[in-house]
ROSE-4610 file (N, C-alpha, C; in Angstrom, 1 decimal, always signed):
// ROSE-4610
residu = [X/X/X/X/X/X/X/X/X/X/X/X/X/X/X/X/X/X/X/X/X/X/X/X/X/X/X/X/X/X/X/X/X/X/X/X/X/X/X/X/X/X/X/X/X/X/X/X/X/X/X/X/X/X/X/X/X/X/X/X/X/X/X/X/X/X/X/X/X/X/X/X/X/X/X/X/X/X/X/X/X/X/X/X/X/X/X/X/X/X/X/X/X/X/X/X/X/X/X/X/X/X/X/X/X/X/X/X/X/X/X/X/X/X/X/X/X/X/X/X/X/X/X/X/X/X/X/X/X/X/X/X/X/X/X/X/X/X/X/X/X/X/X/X/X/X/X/X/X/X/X/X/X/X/X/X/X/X/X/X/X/X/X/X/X/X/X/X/X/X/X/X/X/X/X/X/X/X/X/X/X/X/X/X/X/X/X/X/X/X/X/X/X/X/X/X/X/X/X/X/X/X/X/X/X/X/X/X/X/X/X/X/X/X/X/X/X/X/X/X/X/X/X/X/X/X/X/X/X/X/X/X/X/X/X/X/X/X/X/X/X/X/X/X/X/X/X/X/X/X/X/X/X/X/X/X/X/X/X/X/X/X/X/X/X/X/X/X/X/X/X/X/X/X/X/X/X/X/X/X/X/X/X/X/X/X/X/X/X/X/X/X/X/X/X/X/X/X/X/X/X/X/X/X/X/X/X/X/X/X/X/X/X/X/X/X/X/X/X/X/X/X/X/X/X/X/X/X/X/X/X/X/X/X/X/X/X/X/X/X/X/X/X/X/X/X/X/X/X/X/X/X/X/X/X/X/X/X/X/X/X/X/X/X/X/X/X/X/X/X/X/X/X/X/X/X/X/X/X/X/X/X/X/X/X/X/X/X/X/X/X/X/X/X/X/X/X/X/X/X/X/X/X/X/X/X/X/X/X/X/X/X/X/X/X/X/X/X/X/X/X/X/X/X/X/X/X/X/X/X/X/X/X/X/X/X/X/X/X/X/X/X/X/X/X/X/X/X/X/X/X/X/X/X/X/X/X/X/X/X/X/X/X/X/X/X/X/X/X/X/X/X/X/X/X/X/X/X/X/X/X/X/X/X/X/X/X/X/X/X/X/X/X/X/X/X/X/X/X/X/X/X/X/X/X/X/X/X/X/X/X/X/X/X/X/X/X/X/X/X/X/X/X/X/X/X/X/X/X/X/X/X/X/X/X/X/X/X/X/X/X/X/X/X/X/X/X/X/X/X/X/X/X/X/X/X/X/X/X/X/X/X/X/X/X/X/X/X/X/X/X/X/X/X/X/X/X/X/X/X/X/X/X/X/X/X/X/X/X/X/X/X/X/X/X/X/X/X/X/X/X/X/X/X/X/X/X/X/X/X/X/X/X/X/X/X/X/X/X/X/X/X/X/X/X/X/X/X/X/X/X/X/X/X/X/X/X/X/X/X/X/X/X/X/X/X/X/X/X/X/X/X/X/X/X/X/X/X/X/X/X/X/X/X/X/X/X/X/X/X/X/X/X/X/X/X/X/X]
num = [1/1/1/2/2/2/3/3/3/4/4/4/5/5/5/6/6/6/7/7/7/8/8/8/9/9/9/10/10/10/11/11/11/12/12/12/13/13/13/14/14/14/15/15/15/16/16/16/17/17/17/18/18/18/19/19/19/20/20/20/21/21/21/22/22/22/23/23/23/24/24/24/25/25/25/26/26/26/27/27/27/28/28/28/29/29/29/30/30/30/31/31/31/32/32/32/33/33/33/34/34/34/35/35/35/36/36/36/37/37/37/38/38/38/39/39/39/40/40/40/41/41/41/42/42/42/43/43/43/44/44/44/45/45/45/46/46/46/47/47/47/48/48/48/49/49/49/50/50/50/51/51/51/52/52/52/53/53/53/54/54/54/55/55/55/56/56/56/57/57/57/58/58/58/59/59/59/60/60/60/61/61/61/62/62/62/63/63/63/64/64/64/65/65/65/66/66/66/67/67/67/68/68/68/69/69/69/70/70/70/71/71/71/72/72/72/73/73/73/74/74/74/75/75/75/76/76/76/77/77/77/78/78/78/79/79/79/80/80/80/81/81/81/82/82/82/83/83/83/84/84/84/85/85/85/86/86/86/87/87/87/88/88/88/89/89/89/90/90/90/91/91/91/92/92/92/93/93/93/94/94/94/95/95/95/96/96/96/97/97/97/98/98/98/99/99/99/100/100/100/101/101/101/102/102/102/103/103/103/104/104/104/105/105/105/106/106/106/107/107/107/108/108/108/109/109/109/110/110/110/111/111/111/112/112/112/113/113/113/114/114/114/115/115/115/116/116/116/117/117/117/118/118/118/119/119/119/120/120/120/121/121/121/122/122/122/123/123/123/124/124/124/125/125/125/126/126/126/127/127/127/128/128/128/129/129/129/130/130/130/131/131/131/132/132/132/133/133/133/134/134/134/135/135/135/136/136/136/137/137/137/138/138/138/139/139/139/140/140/140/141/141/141/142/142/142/143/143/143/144/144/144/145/145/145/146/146/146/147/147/147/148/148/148/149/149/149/150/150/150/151/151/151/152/152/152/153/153/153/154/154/154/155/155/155/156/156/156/157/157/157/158/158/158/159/159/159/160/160/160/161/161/161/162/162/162/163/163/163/164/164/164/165/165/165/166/166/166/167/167/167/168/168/168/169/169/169/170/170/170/171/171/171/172/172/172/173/173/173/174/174/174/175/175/175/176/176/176/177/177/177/178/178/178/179/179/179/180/180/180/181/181/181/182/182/182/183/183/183/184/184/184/185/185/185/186/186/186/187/187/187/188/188/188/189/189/189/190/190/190/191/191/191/192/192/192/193/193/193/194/194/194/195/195/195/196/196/196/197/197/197/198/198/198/199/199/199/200/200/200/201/201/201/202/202/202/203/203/203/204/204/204/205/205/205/206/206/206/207/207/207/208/208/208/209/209/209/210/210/210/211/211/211/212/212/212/213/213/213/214/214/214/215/215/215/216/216/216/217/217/217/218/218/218/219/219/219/220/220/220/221/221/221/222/222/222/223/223/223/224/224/224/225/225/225/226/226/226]
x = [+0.8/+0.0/+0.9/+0.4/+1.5/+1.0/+1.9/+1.2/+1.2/+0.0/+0.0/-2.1/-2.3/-3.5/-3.6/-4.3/-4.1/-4.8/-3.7/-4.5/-5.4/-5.9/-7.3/-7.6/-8.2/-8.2/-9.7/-9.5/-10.6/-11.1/-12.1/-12.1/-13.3/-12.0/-13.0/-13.8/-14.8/-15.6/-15.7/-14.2/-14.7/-14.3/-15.1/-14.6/-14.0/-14.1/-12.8/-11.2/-10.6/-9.5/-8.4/-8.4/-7.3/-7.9/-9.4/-9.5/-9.3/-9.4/-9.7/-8.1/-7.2/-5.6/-5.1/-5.6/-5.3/-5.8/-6.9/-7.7/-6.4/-6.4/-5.4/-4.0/-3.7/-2.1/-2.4/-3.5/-3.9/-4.0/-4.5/-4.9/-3.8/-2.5/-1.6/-1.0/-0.5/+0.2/-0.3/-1.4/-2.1/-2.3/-1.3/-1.4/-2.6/-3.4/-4.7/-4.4/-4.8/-4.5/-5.5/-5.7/-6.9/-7.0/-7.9/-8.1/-9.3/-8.4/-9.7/-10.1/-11.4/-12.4/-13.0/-12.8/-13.7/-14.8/-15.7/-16.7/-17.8/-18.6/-19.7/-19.5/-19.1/-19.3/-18.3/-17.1/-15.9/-15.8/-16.1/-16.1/-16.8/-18.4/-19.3/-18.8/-18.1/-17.6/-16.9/-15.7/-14.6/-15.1/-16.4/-16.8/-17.5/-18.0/-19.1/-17.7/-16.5/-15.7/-14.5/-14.2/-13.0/-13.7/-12.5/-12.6/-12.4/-13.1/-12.9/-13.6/-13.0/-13.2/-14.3/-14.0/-14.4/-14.8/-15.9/-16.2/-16.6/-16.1/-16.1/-16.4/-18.1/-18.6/-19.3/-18.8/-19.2/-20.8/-21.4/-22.8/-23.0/-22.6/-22.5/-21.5/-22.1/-20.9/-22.1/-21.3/-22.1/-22.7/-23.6/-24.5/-25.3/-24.8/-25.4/-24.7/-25.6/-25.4/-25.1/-24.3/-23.5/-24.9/-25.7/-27.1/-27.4/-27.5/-27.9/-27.1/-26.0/-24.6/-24.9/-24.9/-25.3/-25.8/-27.4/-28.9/-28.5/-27.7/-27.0/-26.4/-25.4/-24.3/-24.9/-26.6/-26.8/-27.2/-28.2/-29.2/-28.7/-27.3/-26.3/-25.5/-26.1/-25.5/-24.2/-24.3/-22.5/-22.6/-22.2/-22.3/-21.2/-20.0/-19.0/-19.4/-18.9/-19.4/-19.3/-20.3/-20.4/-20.2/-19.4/-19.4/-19.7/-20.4/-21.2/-20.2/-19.3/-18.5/-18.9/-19.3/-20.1/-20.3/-19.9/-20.9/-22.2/-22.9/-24.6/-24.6/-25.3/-25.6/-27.2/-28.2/-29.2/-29.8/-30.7/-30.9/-31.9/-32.2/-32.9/-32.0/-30.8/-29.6/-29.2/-28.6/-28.3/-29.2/-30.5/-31.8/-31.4/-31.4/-31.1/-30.7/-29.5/-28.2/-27.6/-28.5/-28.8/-29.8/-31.3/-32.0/-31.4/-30.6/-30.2/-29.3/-28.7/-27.7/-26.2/-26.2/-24.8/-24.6/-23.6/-23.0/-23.0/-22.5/-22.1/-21.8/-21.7/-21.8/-21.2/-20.2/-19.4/-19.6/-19.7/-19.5/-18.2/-18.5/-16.7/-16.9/-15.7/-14.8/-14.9/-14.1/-13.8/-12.2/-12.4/-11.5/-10.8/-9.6/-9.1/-9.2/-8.7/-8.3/-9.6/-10.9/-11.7/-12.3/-12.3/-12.4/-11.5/-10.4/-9.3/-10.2/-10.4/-10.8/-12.7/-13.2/-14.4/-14.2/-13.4/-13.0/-12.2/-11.7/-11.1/-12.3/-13.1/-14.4/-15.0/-15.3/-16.4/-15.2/-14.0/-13.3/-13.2/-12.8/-12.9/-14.1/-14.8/-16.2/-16.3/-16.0/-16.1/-14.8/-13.5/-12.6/-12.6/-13.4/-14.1/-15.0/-15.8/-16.6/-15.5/-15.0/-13.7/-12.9/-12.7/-11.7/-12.1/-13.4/-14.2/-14.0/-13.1/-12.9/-12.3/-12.5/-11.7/-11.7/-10.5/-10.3/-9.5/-10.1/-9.8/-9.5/-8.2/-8.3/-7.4/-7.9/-7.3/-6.9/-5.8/-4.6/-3.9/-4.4/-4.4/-5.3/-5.0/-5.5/-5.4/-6.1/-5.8/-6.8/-6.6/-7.2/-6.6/-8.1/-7.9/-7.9/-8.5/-8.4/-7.4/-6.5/-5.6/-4.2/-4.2/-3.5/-2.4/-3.1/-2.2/-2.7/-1.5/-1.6/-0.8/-1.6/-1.5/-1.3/-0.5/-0.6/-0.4/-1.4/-1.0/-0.8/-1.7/-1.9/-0.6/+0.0/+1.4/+1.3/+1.9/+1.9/+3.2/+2.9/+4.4/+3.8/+5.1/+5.6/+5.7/+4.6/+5.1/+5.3/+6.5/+6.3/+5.3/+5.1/+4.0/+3.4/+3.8/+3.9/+3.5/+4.5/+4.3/+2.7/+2.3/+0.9/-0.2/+0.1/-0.6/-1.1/-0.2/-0.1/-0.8/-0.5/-1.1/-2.5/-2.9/-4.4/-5.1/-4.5/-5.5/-5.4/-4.1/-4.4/-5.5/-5.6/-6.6/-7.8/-8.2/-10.0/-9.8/-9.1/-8.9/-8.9/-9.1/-8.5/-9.3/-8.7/-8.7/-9.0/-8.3/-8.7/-7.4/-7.0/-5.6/-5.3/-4.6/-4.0/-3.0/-3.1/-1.8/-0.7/+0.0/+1.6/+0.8/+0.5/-0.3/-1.4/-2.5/-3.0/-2.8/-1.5/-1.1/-0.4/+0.7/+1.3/-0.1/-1.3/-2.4/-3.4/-3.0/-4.1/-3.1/-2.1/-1.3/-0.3/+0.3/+1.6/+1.0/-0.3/-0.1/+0.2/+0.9/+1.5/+1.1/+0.6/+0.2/+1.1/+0.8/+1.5/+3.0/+4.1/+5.3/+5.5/+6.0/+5.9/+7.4/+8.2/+9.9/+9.7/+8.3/+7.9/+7.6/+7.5/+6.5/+7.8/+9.3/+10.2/+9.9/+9.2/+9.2/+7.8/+6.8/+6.1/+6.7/+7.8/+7.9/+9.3/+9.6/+10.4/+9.6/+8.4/+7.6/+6.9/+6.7/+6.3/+7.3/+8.3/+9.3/+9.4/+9.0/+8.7/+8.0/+7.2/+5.8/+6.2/+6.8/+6.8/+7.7/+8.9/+9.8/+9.5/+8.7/+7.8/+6.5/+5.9/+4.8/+5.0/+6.2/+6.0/+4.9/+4.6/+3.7/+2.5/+2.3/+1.3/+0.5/+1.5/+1.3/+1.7/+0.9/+1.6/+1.6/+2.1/+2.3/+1.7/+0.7/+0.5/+0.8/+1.4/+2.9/+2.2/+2.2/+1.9/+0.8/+0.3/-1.1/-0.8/+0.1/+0.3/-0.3/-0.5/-0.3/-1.6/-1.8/-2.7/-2.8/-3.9/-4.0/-4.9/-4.8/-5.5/-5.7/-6.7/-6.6/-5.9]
y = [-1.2/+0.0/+1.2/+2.1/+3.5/+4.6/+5.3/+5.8/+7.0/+7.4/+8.9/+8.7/+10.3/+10.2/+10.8/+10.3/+10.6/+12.4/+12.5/+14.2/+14.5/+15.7/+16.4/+17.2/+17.0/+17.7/+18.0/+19.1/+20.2/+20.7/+21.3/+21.8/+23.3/+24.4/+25.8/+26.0/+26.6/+27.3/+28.9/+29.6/+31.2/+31.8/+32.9/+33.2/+35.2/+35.6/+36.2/+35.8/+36.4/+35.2/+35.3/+37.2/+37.4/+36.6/+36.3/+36.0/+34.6/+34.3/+32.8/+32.1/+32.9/+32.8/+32.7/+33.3/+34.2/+32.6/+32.0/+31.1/+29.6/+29.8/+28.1/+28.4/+29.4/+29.6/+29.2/+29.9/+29.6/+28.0/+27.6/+26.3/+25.2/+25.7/+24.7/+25.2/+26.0/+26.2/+25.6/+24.9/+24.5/+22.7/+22.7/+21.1/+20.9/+21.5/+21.0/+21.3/+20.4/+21.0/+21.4/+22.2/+22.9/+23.2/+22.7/+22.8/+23.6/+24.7/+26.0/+26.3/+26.6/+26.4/+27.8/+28.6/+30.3/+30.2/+29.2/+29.2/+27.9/+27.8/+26.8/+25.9/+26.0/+24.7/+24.0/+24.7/+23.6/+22.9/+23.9/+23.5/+22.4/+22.4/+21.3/+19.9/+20.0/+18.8/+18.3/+19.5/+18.7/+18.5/+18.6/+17.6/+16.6/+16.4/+15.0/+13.9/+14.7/+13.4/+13.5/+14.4/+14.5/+13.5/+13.3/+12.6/+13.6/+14.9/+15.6/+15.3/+15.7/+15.7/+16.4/+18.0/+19.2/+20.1/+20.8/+21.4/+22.7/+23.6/+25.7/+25.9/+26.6/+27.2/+28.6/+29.5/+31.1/+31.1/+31.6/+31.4/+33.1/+33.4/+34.8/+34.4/+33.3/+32.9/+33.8/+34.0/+34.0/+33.1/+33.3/+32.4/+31.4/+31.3/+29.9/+29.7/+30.5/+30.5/+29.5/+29.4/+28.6/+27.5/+28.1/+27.7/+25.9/+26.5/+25.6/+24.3/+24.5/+24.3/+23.2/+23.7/+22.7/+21.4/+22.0/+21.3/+20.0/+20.7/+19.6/+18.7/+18.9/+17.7/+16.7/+17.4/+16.2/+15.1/+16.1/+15.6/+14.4/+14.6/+13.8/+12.6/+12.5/+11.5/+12.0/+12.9/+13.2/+14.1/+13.2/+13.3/+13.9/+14.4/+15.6/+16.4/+16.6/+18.2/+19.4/+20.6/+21.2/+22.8/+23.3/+25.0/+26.0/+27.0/+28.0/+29.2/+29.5/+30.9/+32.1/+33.0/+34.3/+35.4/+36.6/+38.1/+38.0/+37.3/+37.5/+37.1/+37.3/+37.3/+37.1/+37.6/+37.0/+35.5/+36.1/+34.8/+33.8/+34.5/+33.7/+32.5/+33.5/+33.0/+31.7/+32.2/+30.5/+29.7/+29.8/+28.9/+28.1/+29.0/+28.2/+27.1/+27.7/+27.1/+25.4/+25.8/+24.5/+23.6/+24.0/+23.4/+22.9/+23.2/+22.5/+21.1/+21.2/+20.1/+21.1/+22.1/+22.4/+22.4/+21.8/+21.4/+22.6/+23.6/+25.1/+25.9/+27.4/+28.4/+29.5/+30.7/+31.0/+32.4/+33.6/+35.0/+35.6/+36.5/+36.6/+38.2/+39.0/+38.0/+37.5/+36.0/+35.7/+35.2/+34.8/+34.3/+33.3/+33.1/+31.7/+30.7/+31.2/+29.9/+29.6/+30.0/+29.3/+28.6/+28.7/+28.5/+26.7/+26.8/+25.6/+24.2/+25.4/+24.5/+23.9/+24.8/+23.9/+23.1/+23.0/+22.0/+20.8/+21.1/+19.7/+19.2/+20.1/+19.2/+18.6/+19.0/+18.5/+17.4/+17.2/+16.7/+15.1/+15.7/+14.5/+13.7/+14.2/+12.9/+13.2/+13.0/+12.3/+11.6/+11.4/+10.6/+9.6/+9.5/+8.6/+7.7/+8.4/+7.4/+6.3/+7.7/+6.5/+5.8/+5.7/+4.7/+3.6/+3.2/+2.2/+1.2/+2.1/+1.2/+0.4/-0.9/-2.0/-1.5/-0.5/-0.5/-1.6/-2.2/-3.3/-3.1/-2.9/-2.5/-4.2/-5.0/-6.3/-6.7/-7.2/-7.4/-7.2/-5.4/-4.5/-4.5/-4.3/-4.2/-3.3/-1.9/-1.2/-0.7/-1.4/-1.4/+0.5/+0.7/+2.7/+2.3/+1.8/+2.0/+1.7/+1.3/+0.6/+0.7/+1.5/+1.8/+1.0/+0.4/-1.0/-1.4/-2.0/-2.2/-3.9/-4.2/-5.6/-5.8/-7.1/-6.7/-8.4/-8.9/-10.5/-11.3/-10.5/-11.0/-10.9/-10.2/-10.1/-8.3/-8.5/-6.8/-5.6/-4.8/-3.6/-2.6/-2.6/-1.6/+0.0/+1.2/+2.3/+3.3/+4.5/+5.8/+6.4/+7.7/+8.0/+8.6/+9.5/+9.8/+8.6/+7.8/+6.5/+6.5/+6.1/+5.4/+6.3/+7.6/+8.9/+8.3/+8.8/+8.7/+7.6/+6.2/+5.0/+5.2/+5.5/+5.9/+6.7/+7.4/+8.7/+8.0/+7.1/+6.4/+5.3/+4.7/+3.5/+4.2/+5.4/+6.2/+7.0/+6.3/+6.8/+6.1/+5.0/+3.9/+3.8/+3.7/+3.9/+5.1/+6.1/+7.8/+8.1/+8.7/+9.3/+10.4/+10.5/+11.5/+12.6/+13.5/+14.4/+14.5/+15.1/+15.8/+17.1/+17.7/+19.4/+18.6/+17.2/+17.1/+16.4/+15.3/+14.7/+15.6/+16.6/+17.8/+18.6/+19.0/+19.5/+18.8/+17.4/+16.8/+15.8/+15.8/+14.8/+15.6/+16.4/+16.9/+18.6/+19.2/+20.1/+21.5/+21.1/+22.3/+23.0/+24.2/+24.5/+25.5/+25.2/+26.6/+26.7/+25.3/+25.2/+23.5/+24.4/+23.1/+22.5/+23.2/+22.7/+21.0/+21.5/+20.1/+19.4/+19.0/+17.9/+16.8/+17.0/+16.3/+14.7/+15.6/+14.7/+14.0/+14.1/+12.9/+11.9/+11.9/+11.2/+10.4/+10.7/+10.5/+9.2/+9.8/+8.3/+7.9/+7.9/+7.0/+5.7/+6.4/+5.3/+4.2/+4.9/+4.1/+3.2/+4.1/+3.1/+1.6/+2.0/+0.9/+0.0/+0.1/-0.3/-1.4/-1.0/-1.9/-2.6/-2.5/-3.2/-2.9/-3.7/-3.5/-3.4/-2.2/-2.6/-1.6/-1.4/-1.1/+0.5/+1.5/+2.6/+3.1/+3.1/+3.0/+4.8/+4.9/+6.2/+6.5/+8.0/+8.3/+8.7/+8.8/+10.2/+11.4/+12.4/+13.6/+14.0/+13.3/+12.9/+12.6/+11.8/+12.1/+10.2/+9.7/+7.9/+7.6/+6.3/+5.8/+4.5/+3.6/+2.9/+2.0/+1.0/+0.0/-1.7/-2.0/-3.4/-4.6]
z = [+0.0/+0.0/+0.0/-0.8/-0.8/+0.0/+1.2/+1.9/+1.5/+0.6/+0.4/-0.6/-0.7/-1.3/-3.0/-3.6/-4.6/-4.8/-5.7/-5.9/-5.8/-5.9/-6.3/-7.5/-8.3/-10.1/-9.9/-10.3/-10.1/-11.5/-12.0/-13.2/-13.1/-13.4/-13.2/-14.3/-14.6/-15.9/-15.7/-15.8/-15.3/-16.6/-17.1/-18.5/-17.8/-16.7/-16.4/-16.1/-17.4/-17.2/-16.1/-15.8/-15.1/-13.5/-13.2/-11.5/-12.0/-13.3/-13.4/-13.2/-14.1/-13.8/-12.6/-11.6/-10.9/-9.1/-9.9/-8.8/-9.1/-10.4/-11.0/-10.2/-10.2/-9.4/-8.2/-7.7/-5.8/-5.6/-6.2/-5.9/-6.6/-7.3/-7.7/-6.8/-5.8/-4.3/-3.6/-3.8/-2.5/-3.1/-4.0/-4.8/-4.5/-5.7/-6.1/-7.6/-8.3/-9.6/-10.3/-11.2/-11.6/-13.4/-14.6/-15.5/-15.8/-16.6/-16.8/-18.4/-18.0/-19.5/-19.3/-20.2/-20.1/-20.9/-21.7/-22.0/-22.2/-22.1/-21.3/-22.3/-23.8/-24.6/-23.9/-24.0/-23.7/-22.4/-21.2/-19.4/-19.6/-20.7/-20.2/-20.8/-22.0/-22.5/-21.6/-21.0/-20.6/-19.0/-18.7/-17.2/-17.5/-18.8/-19.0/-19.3/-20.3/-20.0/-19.2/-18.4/-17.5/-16.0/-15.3/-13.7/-12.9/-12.2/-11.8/-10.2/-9.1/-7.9/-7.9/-7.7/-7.8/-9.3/-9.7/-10.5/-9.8/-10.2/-10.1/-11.4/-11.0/-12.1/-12.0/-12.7/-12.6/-13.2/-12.7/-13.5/-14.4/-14.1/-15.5/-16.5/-17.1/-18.5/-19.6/-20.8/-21.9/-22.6/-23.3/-23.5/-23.0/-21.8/-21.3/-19.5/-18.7/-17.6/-16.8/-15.5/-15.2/-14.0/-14.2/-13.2/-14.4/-16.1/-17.0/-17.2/-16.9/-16.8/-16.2/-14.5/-13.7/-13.7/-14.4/-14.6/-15.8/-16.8/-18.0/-17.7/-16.3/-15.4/-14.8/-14.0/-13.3/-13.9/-15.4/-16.0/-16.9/-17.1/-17.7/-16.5/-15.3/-14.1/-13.7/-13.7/-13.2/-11.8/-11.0/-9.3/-8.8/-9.6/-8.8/-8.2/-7.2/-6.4/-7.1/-7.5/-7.9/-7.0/-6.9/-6.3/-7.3/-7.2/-7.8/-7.4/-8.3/-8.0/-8.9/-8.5/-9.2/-8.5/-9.2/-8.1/-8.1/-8.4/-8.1/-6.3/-6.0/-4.3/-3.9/-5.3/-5.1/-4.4/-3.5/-2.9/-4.0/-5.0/-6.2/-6.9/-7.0/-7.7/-6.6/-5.6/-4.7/-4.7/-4.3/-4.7/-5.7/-7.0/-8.2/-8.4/-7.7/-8.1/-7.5/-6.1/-5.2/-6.2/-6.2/-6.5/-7.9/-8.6/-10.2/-9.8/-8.7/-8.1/-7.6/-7.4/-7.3/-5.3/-5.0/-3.7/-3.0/-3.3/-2.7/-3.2/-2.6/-3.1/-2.9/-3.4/-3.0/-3.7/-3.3/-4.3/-4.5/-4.9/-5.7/-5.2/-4.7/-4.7/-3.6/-3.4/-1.9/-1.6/-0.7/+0.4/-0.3/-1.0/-1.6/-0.6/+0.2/+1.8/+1.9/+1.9/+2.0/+1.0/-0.1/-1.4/-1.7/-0.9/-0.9/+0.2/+1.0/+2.1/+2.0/+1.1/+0.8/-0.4/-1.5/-2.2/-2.1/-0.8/+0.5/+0.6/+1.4/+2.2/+1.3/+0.0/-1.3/-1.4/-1.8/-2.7/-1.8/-0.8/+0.2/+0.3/+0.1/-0.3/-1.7/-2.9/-3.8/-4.1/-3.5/-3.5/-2.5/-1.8/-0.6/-1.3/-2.1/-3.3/-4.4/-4.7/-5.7/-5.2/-4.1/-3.0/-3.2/-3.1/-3.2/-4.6/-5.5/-6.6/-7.1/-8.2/-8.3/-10.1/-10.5/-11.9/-12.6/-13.8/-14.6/-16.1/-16.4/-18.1/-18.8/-19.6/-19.8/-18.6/-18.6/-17.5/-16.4/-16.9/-15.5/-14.5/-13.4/-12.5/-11.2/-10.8/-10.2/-8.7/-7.4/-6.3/-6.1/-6.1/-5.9/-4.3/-3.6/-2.0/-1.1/-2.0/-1.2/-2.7/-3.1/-4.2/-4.7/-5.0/-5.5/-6.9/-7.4/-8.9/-9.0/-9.9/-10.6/-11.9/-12.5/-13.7/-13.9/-14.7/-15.1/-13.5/-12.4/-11.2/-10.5/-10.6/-10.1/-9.7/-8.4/-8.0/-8.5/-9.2/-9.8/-8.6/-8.1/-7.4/-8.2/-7.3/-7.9/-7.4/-7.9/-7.1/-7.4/-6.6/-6.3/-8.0/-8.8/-10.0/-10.6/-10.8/-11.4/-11.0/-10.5/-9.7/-10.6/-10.3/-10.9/-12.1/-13.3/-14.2/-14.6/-13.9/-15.0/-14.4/-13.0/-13.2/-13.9/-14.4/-15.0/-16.8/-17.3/-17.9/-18.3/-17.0/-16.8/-16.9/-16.3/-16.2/-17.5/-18.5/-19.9/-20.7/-20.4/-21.5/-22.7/-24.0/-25.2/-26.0/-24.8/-25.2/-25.7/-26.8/-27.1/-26.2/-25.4/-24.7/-24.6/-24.4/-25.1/-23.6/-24.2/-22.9/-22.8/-22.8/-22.7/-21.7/-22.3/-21.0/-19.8/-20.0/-18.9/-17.8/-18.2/-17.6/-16.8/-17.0/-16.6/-15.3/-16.0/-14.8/-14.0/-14.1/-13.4/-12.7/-13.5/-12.6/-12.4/-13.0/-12.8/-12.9/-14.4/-14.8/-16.4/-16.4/-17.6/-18.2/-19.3/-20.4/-20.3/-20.6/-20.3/-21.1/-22.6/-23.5/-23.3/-22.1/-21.9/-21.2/-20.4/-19.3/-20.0/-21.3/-22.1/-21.7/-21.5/-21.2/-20.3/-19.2/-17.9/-18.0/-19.0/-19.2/-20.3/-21.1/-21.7/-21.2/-19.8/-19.1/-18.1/-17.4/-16.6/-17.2/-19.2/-19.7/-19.9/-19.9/-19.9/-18.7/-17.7/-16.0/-16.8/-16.7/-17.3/-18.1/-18.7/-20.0/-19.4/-18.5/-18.1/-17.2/-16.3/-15.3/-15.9/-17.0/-17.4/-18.8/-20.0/-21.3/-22.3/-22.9/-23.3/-23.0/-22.3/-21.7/-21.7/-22.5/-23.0/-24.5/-25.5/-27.0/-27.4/-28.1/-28.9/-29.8/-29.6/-31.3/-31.7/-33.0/-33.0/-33.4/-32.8/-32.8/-32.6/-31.3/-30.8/-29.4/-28.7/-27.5/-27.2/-26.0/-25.7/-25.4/-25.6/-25.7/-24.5/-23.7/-22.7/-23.4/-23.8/-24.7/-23.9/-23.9/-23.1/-24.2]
């Protein structure tokens, strides 16, 4: 068992960019990693197919308010905790925003530290949910509760990275994946194409410890195939 917890990946929808910039810095000091989307087409795709703990959504987007937003996630089964970040203060507006399925609620501006610390408390019960899991891709075999990995019934030892990585692999499998998004939701770091280095660095872990098991698309980024 590896004694540590697996991250927390969050995903904002704020289409101010400088508080939206400005929230993803705060919360990678606070190793939480965070993936930001400034308009409702893209945020909502990328929560119906992303693994996200936590979702921050501004409800003054254009076109298509962050309340609708909401009402689209549940209506679509997707049970992440949802926080409502916005200057509206209306008690209509929090109404809403509850009643559509969103977890909590927060005005702007606020308090980062508290902002950190209710995405703990959300994040901590939906990674409580996923603890509970027994992921299976062919061969693979990945006990989330107890963070342990199998492969051809035999246990591969990993560092903590190591571990990372082939999970977000595995709640991916047969998705082509890029280095712009493995650097984003794994290690954390955006907008620094120098780092694309150090994933193709623990892809090599990867492969090293379980041949095979991560293929290349060239100029497309790796793939997790049973």
């Amino acid at each position: 068992m590896l004694p540590y917890t697996f991250p927390m990946h969050t995903l904002l929808l704020e289409d101010t960019l400088p508080l939206a910039q400005t929230v993803v810095r705060y919360l990678a000091n606070e190793d939480i990693s965070c993936t930001l989307r400034t308009d409702w087409e893209s945020g909502y795709l990328e929560a119906i197919s992303g693994n996200y703990d936590v979702v921050i959504l501004d409800i003054a987007l254009p076109k298509m308010d962050g309340i609708e937003v909401c009402r689209r996630l549940r209506a679509e089964g997707k049970t992440m905790p949802i926080i409502m970040l916005t200057s509206r203060s209306t008690q209509d507006d929090i109404v809403a925003g509850l009643d559509y399925g969103a977890d909590d609620y927060m005005t702007k501006p606020c308090d980062y530290r508290e902002l950190v610390a209710r995405i703990r408390a959300l994040g901590r019960r939906s990674q409580t949910h996923k603890s509970t899991e027994i992921i299976e891709v062919g061969r693979l075999q990945i006990d989330v509760a107890n963070q342990v990995v199998h492969f051809d019934q035999k246990e591969i030892h990993m560092s903590k990275r190591e571990y990372e990585l082939l999970l977000y692999f595995a709640t991916h499998a047969g998705y082509t994946i890029s280095k712009t998004e493995l650097l984003e939701k794994v290690w954390g770091i955006y907008d620094s194409w120098e780092d694309g280095k150090v994933v193709e660095v623990y892809i090599w872990y990867l492969r090293k410890k379980i041949p095979g098991i991560v293929e290349t698309r060239k100029w497309h980024g790796y793939i997790l195939t049973p």
